[in-house]
N, C-alpha and C positions, 0 to 999 in steps of 0.2 A: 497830624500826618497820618495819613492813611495806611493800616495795617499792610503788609505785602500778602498778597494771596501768592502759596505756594501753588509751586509748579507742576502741572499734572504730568505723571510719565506716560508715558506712551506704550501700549500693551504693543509685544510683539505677537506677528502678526500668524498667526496658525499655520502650519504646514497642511495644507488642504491634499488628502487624497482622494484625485481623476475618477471615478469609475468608469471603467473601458464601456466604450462608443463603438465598438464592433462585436460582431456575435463571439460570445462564448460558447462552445461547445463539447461535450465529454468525446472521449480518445475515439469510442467507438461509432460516433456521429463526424468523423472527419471528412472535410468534402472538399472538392478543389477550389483553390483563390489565388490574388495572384500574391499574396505573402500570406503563410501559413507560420504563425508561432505557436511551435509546442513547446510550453511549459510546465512544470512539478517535477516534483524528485522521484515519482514510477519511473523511470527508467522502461523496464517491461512496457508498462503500456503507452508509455511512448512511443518508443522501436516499432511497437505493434500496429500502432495507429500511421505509422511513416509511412510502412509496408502496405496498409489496405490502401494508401491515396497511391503509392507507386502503384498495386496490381489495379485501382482504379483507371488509370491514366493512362495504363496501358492497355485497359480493354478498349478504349475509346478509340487510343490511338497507337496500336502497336510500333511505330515509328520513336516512340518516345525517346529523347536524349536526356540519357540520365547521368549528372555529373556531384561531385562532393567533393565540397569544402570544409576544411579544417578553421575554423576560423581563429582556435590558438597558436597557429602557425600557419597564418594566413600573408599569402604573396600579392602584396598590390597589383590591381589590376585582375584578380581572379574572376570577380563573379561579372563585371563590364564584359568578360572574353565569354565568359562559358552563357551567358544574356545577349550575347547579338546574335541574329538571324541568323541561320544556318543557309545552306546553299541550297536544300532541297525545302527550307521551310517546314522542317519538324517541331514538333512541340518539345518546352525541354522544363526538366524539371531539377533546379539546382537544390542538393539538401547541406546544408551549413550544419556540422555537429559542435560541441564544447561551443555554444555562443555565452554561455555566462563567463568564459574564461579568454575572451576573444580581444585579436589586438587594437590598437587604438587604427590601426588602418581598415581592419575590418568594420568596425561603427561608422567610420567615417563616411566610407563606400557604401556600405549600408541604406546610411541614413540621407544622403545625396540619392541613390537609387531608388528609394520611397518615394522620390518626388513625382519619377514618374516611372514605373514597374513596364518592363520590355512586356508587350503582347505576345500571346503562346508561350509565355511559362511562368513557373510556380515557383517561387521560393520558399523553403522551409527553413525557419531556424528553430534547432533544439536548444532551448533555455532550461537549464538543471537547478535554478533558484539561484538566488544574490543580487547583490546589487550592480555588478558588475553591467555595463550597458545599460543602465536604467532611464538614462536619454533615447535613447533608440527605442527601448519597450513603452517608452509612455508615448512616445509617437507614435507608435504600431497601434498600442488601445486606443490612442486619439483617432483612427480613423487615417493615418497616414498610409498611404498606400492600397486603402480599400482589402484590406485583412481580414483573417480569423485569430480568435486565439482558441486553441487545442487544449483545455485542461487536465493535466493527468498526476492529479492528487497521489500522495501516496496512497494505501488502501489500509489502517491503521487499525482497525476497528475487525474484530471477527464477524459481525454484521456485515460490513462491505465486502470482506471473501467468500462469503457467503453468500451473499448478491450476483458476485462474479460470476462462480460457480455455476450456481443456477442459470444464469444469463448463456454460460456457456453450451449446457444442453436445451433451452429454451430455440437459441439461433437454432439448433440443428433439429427442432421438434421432436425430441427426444423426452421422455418419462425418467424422473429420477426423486427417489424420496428423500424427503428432508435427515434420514439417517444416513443414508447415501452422503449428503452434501455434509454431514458434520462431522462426521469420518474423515471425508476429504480434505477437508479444513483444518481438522485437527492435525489430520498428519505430516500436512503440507504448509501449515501458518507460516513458516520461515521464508517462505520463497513462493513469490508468486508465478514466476516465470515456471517452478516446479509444480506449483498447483494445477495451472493453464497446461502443462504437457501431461498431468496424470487424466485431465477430461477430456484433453485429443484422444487418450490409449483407449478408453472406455468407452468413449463414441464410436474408436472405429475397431475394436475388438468385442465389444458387448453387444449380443444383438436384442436383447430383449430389455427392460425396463430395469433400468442402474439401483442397486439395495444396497444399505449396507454389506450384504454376505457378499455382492459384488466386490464392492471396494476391498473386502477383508479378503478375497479367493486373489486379486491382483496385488496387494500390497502390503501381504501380511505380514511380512517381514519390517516395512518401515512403520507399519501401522503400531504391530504387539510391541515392537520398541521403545514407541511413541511415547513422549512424556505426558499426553495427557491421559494415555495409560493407563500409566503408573498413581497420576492423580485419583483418576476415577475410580481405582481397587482400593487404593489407601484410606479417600472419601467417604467408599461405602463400607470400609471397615475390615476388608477382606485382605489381613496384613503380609501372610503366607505367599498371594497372589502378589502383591505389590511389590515386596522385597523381591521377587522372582523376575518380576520385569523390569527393577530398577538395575539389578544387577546384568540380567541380559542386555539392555541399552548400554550400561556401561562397559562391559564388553565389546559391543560391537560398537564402539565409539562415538558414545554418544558425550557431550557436553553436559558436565553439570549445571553451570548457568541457565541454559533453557527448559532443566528438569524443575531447577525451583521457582521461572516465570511462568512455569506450565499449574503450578500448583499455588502458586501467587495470582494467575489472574482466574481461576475458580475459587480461590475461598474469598477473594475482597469481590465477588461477584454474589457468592451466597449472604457473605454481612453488607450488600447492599441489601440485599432481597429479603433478608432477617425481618428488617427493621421497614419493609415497606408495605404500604397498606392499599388494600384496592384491589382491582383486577390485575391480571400477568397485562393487559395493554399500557394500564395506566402504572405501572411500576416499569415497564421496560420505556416509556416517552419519559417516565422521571430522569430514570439513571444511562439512557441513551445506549441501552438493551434491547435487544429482539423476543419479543414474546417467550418465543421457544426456549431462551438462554434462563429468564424467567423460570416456564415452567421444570425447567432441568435442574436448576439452582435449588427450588420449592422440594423436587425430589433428594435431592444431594443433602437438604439441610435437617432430612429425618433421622433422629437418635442425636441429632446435635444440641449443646445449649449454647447461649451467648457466652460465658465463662469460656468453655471449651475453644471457641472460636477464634477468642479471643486470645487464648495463651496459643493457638496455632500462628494466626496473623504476629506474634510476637517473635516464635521463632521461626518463622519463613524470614523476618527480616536477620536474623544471628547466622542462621543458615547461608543465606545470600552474600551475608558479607565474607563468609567463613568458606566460601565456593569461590569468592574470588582473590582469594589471596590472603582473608583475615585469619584463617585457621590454619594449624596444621597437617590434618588430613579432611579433604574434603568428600571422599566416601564414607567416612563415620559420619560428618556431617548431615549427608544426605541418608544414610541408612535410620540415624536418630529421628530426624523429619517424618520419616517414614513411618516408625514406629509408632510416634506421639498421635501423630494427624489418624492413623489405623485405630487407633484408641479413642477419637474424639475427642482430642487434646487432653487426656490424663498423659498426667508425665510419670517415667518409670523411675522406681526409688532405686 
C-alpha cells in the first residue's frame, strides 16, 4: 500500500498594499479637482493648504459657494443638497472636516458620490490618519472619482522646519541666512503654525535681509529663554551663562520636559557625529542630518571625550525620567544636568 503523501497547507494569502493611482502632491502644490483628499497629522499645513485652493477658487470665480461638512456628525442627505446645481449655476466647493472619525452615513454617501462627482464643484475631505474609512480612501487612491491626494506629513525632523522656513522667505523673494533660519527653528520647533506666523512678522516688518540679530532684535525674549539656549551655553561649557537662562525659562514658564529634549536631541546628535567618518555631506545622508547640524555638532564636540558623553547621554535619560514624575524636585534635576553637561560630563563629588 502506498504511503499517504501529506497534505500541503495552503499559504495565506498577503495582504497586498494599492499604491495610489492618483497624483500625490505636497500641501503647498494643491490644485483644484473634483475630490480633493487631504491627509497627514500637520493639521497646520492642512488648514493651510484648504485655504490656498478656497482663495484659489475664488479668484477664478468670485461667485464661489462655499459650504462645510462635519462628517462626525454628519445629517444624511448633506453633501447630495449642498452638490446639486444652484439656481445661478455657481461653482461650489464643499469641505468635509473630522473624515477619519466620520459616520457610517457619511462613507456611504460618499462613496455612492464617487461614482459620479456633480460638475462645478470640489470636494474636500480632511483625513487626520486611521483607519477609520479606509474603504472610501482606497477608492479615492484607486482613481475613484478622478482625485488628488494632498499630503501633509507631519514636519518631524529639524531639517524639514528648516526647509519650511526657508521656503517661507524664498515664496516672497526675500534674503535670509542660514543663522536667521536656525534661530527660528530653535525657538519655534514646538509649533509649526508658531514658526509660519514668526516668518509672516519678518517678512512684513523687516525690510532688509533677515539675520540672526534680526530674529534675536524680534524675539529675544522667547529666543534667550529658549531651551536650546540653555543647551548651547551648558554645551560650550559656559556654566554661569546656562544656569542663568535655565532659571529665567523657568521663571517665565517654561517646561521642564522640553528643556531636557532640547538637550537630548543635541548630544545623541553630536554621539552620532563622534563616531562618524567622512565628510559633513556623507555623515548627514548617514544619520538623516543636514550638513549644517553636522557641521554645528563637529563644533559643540570640542573639549569633549566619548567617556564624557557618554556619562551625559546617561543622565539626560535619569533627568527625564525625574522631570516627569520620577523625582522629587525636578529643578535640582534640571539644575544638576546643567552643571555636569557645563563640565563635559565630569560629575561633582
Amino acid at each position: 500500500m502506498a504511503a499517504r503523501t501529506p497534505a500541503r497547507s495552503t499559504p495565506a494569502k498577503a495582504t497586498k498594499t494599492v499604491a495610489p493611482t492618483i497624483p500625490q502632491v505636497a500641501w503647498s502644490r494643491i490644485r483644484p479637482a473634483k475630490v480633493v483628499l487631504v491627509s497627514g497629522t500637520e493639521g497646520y499645513l492642512a488648514d493651510r493648504s484648504i485655504r490656498m485652493l478656497r482663495d484659489l477658487l475664488k479668484a477664478e470665480d468670485p461667485s464661489l459657494e462655499i459650504n462645510d461638512i462635519e462628517a462626525d456628525n454628519y445629517a444624511p442627505g448633506e453633501l447630495i443638497t449642498y452638490a446639486s446645481p444652484s439656481l445661478f449655476g455657481e461653482p461650489r466647493l464643499i469641505r468635509a472636516t473630522a473624515v477619519e472619525k466620520c459616520t457610517d452615513a457619511f462613507l456611504n454617501e460618499v462613496l455612492s458620490y464617487l461614482e459620479a462627482p456633480a460638475d462645478d464643484t470640489y470636494l474636500v475631505l480632511r483625513h487626520a490618519g486611521g483607519v477609520r474609512g479606509k474603504r472610501m480612501l482606497d477608492a479615492i487612491r484607486g482613481g475613484l472619482g478622478n482625485g488628488i491626494e494632498v499630503v501633509c506629513a507631519e514636519l518631524k525632523k529639524e531639517t524639514d522646519k528648516f526647509d519650511f522656513a526657508a521656503a517661507e522667505f524664498a515664496a516672497q523673494g526675500r534674503r535670509v541666512s542660514s543663522g536667521a533660519l536656525r534661530a527660528l527653528v530653535s525657538a519655534f520647533a514646538g509649533d509649526l503654525a508658531e514658526l509660519a506666523s514668526a516668518c509672516t512678522q519678518l517678512l512684513a516688518d523687516a525690510s532688509e535681509e533677515v539675520t540672526e540679530a534680526t530674529v534675536e532684535k524680534y524675539y529675544s525674549g522667547h529666543v534667550e529663554t529658549n531651551a536650546f539656549k540653555v543647551a548651547d551655553s551648558a554645551i560650550s561649557g559656559r556654566y554661569g551663562e546656562a544656569l542663568l537662562l535655565l532659571r529665567h525659562a523657568l521663571a517665565s514658564g517654561a517646561d521642564p520636559v522640553p528643556i531636557v529634549a532640547a538637550f537630548a536631541m543635541k548630544l545623541r546628535t553630536m554621539a552620532k557625529v563622534s563616531g562618524g567618518r567622512g565628510g559633513s555631506g556623507q555623515i548627514a545622508s548617514q544619520f538623516g542630518l543636514a550638513p549644517w547640524q553636522v557641521d554645528r555638532a563637529r563644533r559643540d564636540l570640542q573639549g569633549w571625550d566619548d567617556d564624557g558623553l557618554g556619562r551625559c547621554i546617561t543622565l539626560l535619560a535619569e533627568t527625564d525620567a525625574a522631570v516627569k514624575g520620577g523625582g522629587r524636585d525636578p529643578v535640582y534635576s534640571l539644575e544638576r544636568m546643567v552643571t555636569v553637561i557645563s563640565a563635559r560630563g565630569v560629575l561633582p563629588r
